[in-house]
C-alpha positions in Angstrom: 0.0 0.0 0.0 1.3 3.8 -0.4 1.9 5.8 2.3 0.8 9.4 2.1 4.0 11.6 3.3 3.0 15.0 4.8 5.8 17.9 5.0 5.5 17.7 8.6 6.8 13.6 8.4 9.8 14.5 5.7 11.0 17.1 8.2 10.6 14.7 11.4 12.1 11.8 8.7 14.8 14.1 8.1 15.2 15.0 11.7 15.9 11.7 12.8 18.7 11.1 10.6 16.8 9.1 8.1 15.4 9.8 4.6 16.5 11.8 1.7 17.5 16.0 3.3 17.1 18.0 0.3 18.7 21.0 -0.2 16.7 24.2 1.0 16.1 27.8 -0.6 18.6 29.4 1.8 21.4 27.0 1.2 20.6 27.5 -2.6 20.8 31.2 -2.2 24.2 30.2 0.6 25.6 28.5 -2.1 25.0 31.2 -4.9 26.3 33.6 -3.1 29.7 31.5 -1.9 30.5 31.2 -5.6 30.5 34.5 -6.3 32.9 35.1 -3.0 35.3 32.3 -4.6 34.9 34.1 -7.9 36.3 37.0 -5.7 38.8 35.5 -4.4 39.8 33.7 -7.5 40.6 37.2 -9.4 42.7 38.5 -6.3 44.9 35.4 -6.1 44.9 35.4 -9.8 45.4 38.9 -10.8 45.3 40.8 -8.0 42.1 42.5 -8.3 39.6 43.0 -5.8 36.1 43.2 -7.7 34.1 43.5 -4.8 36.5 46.5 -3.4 36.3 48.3 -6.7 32.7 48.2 -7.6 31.8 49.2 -4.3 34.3 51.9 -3.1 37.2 50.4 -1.2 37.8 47.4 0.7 37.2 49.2 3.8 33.5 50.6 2.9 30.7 49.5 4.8 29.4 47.8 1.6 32.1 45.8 1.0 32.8 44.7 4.3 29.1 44.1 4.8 29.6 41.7 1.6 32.7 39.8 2.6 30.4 38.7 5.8 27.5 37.6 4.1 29.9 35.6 1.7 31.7 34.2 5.2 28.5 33.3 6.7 27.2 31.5 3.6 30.0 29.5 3.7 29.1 28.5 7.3 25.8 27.9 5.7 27.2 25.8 3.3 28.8 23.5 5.7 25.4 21.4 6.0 26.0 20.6 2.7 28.7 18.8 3.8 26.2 16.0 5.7 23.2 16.0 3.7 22.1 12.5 3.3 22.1 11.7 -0.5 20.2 8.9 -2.6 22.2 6.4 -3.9 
């Protein structure tokens, strides 16, 4: 017979440790944004050239700064990606 799964038993399932965790909206929009800070991060190593620093006034600017934490939380978001249960 089928079993009619309810959101409330997939997060209770996934909870537990069992079942299938799929990937939510913030650690979509985590992971987005962590690319972009590696993108960053790939031109300074690379050629020494701070894109978030020059489109937004300085490294030290309260935008940019602002944007180097979200992209250094979003990487700490990113770490549950790390232990996400996957189907084989």
């Amino acid at each position: 017979m089928y079993k009619i799964v309810t959101k409330r038993d997939n997060i209770t399932e996934n909870y537990r440790g069992g079942g299938h965790m799929s990937v939510t909206l913030l650690q979509k929009i985590a992971l987005v944004v962590t690319i972009i800070g590696a993108i960053n991060w790939g031109l300074i190593g690379l050629f020494q050239f701070d894109l978030v620093a020059w489109l937004f006034a300085g490294e030290t600017s309260i935008v940019s700064r602002t944007i180097y934490t979200l992209v250094g939380i979003t990487g700490l978001i990113n770490i549950g990606l790390l232990f996400a249960h996957t189907e084989d």
